[in-house]
ZAGU-664296 format. One record per atom (N, C-alpha, C, CB): residue in three letters; x negated, y negated, z negated. Coordinates in steps of 0.2 Angstrom, whole numbers, plus 5000, padded with zeros to 4 digits. Glycine has a CB too. Layout:
N
ALAXYZ
...
This chain:
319
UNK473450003916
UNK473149943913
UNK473749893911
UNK472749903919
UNK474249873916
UNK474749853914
UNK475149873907
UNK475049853919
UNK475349933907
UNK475749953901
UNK475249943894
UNK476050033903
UNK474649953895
UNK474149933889
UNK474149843887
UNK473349953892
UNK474049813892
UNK474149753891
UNK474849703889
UNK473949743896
UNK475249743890
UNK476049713889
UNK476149753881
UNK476649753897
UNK475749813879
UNK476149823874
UNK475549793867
UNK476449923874
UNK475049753871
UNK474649713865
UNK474949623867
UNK473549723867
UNK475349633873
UNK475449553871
UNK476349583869
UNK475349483881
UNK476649633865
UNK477149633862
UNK476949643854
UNK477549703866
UNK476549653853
UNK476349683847
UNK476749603841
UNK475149693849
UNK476849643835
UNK476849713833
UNK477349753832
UNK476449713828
UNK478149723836
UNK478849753837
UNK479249743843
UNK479349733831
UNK478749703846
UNK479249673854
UNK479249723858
UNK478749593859
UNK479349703864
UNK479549763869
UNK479249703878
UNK480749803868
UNK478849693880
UNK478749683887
UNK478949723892
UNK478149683888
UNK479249693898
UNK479649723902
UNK479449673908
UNK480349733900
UNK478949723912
UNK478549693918
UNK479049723925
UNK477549723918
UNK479449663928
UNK479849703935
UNK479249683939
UNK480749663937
UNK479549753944
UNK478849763950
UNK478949703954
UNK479049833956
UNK478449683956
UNK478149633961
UNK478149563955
UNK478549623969
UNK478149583949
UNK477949523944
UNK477149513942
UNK478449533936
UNK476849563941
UNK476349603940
UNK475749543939
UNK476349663946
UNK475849513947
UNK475249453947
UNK475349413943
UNK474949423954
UNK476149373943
UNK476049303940
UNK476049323933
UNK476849243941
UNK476249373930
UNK476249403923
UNK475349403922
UNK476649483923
UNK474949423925
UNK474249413922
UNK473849333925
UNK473649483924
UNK474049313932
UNK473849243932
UNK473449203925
UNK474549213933
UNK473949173923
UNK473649123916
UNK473349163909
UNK474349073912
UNK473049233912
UNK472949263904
UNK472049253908
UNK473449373901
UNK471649273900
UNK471049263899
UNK470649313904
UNK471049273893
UNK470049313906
UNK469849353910
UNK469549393904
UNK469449333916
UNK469649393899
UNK469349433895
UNK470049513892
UNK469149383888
UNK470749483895
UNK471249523895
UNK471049593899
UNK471849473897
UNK470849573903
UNK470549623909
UNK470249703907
UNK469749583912
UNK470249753905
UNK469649803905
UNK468949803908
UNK469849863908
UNK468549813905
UNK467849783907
UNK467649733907
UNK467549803911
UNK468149703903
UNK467549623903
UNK467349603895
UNK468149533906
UNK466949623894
UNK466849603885
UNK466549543885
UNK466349643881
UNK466249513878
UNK465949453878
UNK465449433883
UNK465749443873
UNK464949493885
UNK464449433889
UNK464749443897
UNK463349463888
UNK465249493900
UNK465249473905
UNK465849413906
UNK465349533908
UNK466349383900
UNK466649343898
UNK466149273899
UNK466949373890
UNK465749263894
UNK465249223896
UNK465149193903
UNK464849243895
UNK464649253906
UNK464449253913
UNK465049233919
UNK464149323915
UNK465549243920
UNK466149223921
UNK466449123919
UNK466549273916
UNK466249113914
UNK466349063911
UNK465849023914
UNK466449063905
UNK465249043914
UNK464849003917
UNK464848993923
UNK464249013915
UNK464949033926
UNK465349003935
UNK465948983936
UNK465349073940
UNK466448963932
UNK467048923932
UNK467548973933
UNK467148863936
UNK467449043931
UNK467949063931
UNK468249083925
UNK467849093934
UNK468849073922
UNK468949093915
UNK469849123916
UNK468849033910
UNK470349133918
UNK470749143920
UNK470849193927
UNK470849093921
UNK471249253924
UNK471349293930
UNK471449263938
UNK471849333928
UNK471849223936
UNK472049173944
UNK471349163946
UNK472549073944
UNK470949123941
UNK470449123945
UNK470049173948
UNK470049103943
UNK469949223945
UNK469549293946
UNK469749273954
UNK469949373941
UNK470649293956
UNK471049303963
UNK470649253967
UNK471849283964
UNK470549163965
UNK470349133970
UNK469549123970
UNK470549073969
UNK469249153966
UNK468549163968
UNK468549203976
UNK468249213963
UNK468749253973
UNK468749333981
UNK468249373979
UNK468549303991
UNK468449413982
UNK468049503981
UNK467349473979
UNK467949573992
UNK467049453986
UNK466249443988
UNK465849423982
UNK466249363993
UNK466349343979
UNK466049313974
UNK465949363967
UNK466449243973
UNK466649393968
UNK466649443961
UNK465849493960
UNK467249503964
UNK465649533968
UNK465349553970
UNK464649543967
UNK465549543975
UNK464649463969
UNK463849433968
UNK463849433962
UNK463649363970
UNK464149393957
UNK464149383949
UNK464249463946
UNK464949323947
UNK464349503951
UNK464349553942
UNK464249643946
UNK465549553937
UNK463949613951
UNK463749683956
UNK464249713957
UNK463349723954
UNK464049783963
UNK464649793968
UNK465149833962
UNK464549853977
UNK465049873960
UNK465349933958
UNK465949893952
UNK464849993954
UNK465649853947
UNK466049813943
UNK466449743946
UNK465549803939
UNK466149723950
UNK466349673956
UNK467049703959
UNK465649683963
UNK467049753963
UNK467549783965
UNK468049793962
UNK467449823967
UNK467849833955
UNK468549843950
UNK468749803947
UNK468749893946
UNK468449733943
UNK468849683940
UNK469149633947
UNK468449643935
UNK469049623952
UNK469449613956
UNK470149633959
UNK469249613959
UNK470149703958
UNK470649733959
UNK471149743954
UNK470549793962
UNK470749753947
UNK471349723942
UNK471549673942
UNK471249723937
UNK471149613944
UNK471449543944
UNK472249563949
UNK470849473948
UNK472149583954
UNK472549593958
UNK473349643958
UNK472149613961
UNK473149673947
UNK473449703947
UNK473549803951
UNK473849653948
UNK472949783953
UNK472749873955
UNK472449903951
UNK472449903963
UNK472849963951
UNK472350003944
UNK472650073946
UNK472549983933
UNK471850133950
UNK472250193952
UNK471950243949
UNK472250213960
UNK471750223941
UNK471550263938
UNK471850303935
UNK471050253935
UNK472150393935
UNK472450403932
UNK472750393925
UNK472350443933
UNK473250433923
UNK473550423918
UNK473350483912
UNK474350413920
UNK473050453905
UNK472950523901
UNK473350543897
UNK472350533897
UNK473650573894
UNK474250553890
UNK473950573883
UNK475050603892
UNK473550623883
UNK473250653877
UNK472550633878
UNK473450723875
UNK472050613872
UNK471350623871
UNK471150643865
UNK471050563872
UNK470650683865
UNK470250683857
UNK470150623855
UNK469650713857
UNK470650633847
UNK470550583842
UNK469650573840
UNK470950603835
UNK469650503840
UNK469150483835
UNK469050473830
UNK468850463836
UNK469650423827
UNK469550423821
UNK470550443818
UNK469150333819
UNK470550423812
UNK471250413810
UNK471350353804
UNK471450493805
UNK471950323806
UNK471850253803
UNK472550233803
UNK471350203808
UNK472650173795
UNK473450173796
UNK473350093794
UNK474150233790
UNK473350053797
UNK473649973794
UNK474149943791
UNK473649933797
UNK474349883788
UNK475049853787
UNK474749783788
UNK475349873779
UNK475049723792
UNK475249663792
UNK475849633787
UNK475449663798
UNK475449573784
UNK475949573780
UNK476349483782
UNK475549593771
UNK477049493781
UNK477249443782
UNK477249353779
UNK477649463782
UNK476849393773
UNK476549303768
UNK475749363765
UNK477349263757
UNK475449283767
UNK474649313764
UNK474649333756
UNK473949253766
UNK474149393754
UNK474149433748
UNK473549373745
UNK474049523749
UNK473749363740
UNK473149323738
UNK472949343730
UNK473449243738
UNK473649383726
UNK473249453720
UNK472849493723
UNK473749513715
UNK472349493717
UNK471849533721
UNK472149623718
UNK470949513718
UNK472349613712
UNK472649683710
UNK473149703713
UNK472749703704
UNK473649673718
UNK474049693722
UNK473649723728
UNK474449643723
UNK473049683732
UNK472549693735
UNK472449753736
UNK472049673734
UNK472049793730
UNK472149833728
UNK472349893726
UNK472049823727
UNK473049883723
UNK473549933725
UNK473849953733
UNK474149913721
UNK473549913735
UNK474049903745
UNK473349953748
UNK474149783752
UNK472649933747
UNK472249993751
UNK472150063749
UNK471649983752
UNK472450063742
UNK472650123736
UNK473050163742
UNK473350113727
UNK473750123743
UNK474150163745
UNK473850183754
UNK474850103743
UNK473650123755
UNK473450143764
UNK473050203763
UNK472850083769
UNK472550213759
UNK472250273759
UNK472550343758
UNK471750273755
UNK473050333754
UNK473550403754
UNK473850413759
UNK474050423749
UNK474150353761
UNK474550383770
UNK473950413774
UNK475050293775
UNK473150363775
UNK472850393778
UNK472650473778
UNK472350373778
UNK472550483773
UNK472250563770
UNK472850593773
UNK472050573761
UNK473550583772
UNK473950613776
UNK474250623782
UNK474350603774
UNK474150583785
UNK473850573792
UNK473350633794
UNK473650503792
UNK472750633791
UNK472050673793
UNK472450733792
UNK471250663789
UNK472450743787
UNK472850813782
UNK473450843788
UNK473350773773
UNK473650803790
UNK474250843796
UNK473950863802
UNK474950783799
UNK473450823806
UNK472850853809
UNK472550903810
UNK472550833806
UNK472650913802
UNK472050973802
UNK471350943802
UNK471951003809
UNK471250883799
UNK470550863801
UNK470150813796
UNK470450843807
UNK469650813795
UNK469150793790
UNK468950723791
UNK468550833791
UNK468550703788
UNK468250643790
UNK467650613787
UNK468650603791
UNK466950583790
UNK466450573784
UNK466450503784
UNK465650613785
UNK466750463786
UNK466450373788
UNK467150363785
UNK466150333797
UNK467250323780
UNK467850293777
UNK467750203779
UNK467850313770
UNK468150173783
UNK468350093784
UNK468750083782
UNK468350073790
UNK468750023779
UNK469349973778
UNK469449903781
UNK469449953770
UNK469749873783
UNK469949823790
UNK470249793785
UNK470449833797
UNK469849723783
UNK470349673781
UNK470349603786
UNK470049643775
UNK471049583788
UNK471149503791
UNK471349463785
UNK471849503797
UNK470649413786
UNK470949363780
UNK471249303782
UNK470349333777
UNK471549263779
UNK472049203781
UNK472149153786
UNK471949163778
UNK471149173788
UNK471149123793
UNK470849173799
UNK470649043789
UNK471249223799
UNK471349273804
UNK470549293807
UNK471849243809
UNK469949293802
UNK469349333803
UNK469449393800
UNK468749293801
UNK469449433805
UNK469449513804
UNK468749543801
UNK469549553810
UNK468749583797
UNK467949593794
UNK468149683791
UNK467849533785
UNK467849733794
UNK467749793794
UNK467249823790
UNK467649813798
UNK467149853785
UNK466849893781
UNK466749973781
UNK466949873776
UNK466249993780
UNK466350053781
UNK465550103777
UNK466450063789
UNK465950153772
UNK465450193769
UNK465350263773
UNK465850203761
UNK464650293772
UNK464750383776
UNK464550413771
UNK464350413783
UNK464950483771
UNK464650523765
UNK464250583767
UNK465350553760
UNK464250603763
UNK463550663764
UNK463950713768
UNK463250703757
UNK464750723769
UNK465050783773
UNK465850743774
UNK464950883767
UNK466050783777
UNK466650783780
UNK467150813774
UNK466550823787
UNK467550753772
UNK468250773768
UNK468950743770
UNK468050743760
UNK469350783767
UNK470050753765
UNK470550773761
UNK470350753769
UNK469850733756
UNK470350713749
UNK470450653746
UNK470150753743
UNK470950633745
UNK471350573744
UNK471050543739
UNK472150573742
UNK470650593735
UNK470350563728
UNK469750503730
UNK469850623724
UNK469450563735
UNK468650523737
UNK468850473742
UNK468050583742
UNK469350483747
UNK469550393752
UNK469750353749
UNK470050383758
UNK469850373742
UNK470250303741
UNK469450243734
UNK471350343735
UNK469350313730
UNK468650253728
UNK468150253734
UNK468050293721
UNK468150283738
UNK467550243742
UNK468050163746
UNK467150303750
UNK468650163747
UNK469150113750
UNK469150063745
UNK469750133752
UNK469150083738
UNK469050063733
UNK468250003731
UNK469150123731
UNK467650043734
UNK467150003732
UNK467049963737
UNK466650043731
UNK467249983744
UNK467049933750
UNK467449873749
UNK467149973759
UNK468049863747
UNK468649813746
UNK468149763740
UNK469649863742
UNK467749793737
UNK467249753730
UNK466849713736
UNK466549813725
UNK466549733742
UNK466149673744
UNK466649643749
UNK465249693747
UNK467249623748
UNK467649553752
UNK467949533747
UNK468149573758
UNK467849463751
UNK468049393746
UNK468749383749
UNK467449303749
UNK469149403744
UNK469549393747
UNK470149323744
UNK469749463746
UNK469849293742
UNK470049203738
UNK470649183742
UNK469249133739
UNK470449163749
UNK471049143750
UNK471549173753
UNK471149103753
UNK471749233754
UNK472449283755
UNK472049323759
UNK473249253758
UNK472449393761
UNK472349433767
UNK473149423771
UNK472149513766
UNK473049443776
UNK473649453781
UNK473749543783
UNK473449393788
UNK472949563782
UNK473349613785
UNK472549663782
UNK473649603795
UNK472849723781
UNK472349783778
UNK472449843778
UNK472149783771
UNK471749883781
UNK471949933783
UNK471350003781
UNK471949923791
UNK471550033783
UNK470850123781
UNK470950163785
UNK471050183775
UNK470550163788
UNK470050243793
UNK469950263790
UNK469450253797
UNK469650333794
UNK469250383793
UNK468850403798
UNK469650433792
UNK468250413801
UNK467750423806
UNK467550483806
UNK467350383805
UNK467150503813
UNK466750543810
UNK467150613810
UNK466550523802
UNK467450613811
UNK467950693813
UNK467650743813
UNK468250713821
UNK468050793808
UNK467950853808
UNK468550923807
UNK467350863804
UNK468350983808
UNK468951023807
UNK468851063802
UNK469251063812
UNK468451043796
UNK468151073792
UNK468051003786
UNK467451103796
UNK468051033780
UNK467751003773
UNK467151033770
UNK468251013766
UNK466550983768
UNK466050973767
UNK465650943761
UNK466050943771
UNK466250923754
UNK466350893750
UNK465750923745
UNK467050903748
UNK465650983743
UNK465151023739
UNK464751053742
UNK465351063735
UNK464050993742
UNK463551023746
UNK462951063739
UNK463150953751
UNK463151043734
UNK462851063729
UNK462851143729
UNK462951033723
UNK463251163728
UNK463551233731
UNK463151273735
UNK464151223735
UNK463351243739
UNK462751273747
UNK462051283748
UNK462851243753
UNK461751203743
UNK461151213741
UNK461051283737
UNK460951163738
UNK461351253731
UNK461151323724
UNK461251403731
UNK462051323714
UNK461751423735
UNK461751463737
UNK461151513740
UNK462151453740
UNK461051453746
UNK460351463749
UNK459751483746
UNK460151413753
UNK459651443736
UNK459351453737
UNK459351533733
UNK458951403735
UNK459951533730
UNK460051623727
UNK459851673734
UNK461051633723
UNK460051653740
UNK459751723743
UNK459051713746
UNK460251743751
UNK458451653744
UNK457951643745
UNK457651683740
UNK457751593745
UNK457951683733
UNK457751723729
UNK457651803729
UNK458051703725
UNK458251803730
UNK458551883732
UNK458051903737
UNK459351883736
UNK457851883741
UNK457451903750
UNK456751913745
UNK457551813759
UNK456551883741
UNK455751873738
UNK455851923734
UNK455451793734
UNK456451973732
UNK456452013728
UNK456352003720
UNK455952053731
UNK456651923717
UNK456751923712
UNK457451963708
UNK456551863712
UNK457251973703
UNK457852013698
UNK457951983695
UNK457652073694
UNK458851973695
UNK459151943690
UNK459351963684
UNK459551923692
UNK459052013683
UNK459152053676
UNK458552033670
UNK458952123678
UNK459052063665
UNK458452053660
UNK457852023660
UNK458352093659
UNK457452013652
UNK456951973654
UNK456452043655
UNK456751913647
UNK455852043658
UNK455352073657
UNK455552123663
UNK455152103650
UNK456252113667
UNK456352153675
UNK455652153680
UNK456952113681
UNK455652183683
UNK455052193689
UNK455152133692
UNK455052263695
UNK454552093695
UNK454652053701
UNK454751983694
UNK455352093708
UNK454751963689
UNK454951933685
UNK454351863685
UNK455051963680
UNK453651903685
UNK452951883684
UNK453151823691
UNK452351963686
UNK453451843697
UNK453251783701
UNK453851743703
UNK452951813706
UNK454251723697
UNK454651663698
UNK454451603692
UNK455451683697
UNK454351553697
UNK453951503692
UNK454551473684
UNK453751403698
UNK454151453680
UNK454351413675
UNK454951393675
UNK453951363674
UNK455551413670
UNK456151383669
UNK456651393676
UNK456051303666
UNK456351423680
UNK456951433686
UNK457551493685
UNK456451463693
UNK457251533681
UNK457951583676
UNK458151563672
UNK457851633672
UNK457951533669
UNK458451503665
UNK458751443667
UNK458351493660
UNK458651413671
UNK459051363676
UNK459651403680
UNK458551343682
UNK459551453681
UNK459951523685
UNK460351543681
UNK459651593687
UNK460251533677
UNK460651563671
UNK461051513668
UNK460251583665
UNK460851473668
UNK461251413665
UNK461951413673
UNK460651313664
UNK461751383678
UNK462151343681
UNK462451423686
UNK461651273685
UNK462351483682
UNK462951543684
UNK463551533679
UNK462551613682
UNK463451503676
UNK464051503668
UNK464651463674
UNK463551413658
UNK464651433678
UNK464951383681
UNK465151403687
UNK464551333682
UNK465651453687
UNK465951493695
UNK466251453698
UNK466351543696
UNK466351443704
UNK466751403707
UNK467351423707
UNK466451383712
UNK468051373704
UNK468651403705
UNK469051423698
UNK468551463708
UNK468451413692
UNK468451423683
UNK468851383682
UNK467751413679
UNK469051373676
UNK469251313671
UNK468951283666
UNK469651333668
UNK468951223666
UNK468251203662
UNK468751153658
UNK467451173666
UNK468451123652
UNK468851063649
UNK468151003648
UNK469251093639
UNK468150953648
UNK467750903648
UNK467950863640
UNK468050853654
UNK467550843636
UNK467850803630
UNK468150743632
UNK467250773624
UNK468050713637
UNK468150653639
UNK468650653643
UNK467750633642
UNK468550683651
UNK469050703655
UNK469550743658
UNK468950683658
UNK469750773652
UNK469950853650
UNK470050893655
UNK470650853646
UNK470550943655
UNK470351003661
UNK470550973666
UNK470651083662
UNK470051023671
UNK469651033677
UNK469651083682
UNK469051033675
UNK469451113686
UNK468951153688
UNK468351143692
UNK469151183690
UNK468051203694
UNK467251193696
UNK467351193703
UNK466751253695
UNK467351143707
UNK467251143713
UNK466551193716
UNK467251063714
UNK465851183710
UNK465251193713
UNK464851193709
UNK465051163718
UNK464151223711
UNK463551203706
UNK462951223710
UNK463451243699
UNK462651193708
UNK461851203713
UNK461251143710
UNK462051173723
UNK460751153710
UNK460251093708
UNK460351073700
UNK460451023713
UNK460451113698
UNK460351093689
UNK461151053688
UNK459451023685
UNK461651043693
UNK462151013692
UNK462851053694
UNK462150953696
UNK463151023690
UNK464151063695
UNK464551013694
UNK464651153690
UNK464951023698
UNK465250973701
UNK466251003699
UNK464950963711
UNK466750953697
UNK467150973692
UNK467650933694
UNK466950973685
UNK468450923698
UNK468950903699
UNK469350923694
UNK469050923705
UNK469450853690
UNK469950873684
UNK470750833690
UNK469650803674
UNK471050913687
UNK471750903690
UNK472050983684
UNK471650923702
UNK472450963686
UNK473051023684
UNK473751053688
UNK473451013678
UNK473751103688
UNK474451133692
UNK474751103693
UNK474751163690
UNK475151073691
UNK475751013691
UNK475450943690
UNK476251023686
UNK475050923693
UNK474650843692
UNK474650813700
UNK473650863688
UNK474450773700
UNK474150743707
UNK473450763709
UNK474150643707
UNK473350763715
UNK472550773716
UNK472150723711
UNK472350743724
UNK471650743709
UNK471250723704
UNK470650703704
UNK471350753701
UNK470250663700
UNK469750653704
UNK469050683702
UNK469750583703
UNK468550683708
UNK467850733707
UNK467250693704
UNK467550763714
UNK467150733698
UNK466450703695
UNK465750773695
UNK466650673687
UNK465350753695
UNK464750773694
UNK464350773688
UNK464450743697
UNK464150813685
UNK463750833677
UNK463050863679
UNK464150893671
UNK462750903672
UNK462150903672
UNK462650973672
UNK461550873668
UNK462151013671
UNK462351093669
UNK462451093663
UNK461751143670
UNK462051063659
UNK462051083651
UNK462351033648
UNK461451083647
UNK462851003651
UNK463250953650
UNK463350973642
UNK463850963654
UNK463350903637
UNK463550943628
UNK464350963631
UNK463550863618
UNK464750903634
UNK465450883634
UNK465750923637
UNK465650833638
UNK465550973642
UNK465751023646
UNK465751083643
UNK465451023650
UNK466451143646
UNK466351173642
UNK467051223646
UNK466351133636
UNK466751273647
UNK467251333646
UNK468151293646
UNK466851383637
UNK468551323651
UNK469251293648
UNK469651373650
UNK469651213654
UNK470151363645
UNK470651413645
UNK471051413652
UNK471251403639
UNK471251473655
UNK471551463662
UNK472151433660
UNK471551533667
UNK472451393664
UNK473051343664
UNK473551393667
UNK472951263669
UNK474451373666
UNK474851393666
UNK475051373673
UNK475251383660
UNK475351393677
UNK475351383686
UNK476151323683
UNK475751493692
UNK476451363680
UNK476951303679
UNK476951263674
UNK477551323680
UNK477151183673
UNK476951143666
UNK477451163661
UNK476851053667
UNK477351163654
UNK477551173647
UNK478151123647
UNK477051163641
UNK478551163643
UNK479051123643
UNK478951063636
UNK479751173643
UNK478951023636
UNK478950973631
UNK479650963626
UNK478750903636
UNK479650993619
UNK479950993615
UNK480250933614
UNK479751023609
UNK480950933612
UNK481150863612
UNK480950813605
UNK481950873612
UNK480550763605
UNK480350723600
UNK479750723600
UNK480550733595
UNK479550773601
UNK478850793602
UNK478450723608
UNK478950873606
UNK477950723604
UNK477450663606
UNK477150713611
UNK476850633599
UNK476850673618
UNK476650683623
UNK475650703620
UNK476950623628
UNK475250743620
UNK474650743621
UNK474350743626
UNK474450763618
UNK473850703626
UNK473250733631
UNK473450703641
UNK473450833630
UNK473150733644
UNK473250693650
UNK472750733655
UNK473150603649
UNK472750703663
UNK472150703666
UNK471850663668
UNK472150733670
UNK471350633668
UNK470850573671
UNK471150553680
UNK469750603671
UNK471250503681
UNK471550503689
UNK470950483691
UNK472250463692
């Protein structure tokens, strides 16, 4: 309890150094809300009997503790007051979330700097999870605004990811509903929601399931006029047919946001991360199947072309 409490009243480079038998006058004048287990309403309830200060907590006594907050809780915030805490020590716990903040020493008041600072918190985050081993579906962003009200947001997605692409527009859209007018001091990004697994293309897994529903009913993917053809309803082959064109792992080109590949497909849709070999993680969009724009791409070179000297640069990937 001590060493917790000393390295939030050091925060955020100091160093507290509690010598033995200091222990009591060091929490004396601190809030009885500094305590473990005291949140707001037992903070309150406390206040409303005159006690607001750990010293007080001591000059109440056990008894009174007792009455005001019953025995079990009674007992141990007394004894913390008293500086006893014999609850072991854990050194490791299962993470819950992953999260990286910055404090800044003059409040940010551009917003497209705003902007670029949770850009950037989300790639350290994703790297963070990414070293892990581990996923995440609940993306947060923590903003402290000027006048030091802290305000947390937070999107969940359909599955558990960690790709830098997707934390950073969804960090991206939640930062859209804060006012951030008169400066932040300090902004940050999670991740929630843990997992040791990615979840990103659920379209995929739909269209999968339903190809071995089909399969199990004994439809034929073959030609028109195959046995068993009679009893697949209207436009569901050729739905099959379309969105087979689309393997997951292909190379496809976009008119718009040039090559790609197929992350997935399923439900009349496929899903298409324009990136290249030598590019940055890129970002995932969604189409119809019969996309006009979409389209078959030449398989790309593992390593990038050398660019002739004078030669004008073409072309690009969508970030």
């Amino acid at each position: 309890m001590l060493a917790k409490i000393a390295s939030e009243q050091a925060k955020p480079n100091g160093l507290v150094l509690i010598e033995p038998g200091t222990e009591r006058a060091l929490l004396a004048p601190m809030s009885v809300r500094t305590l473990p287990g005291i949140g707001p309403a037992t903070g309150d309830h406390l206040r409303r009997a005159g006690i607001t200060t750990v010293e007080e907590i001591v000059e109440a006594g056990e008894d009174e503790l007792v009455r005001l907050l019953g025995k079990a809780h009674g007992h141990g915030v007394y004894a913390m007051a008293l500086a006893r805490d014999d609850r072991p020590v854990v050194a490791e716990r299962e993470a819950k979330s992953v999260s990286v903040e910055d404090t800044y020493d003059v409040d940010i008041h551009d917003r497209l700097r705003i902007g670029m600072e949770v850009q950037r918190l989300a790639d350290r985050c994703v790297r963070r999870l990414r070293g892990a081993g581990l996923s995440g579906r609940t993306i947060v962003l923590k903003v402290r605004r000027y006048d030091f009200s802290t305000l947390t947001r937070s999107e969940t997605l359909r599955g558990p990811t960690d790709d830098v692409a997707v934390v950073r527009e969804a960090a991206a859209r939640l930062l859209e509903g804060v006012d951030t007018t008169g400066g932040v001091r300090l902004l940050g990004v999670g991740v929630s929601g843990l997992a040791d697994y990615t979840q990103e293309d659920l379209f995929a897994l739909v269209a999968q399931a339903e190809a071995e529903a089909l399969e199990g009913a004994g439809v034929d993917d073959g030609a028109e006029g195959s046995e068993g053809e009679g009893d697949v309803p209207p436009g569901v082959r050729d739905a099959e047919v379309a969105e087979r064109r689309w393997h997951p792992g292909h190379d496809v080109r976009h008119a718009e946001y040039g090559p790609g590949w197929v992350q997935g497909s399923g439900l009349g849709r496929v899903t298409v991360r324009f990136e290249t070999p030598w590019s940055e993680p890129g970002r995932v969009r969604t189409f119809r199947v019969d996309d006009p724009d979409l389209e078959v791409g030449e398989p790309l070179p593992l390593v990038r072309p050398e660019v002739e000297p004078g030669a004008a640069s073409v072309g690009g990937v969508c970030g």
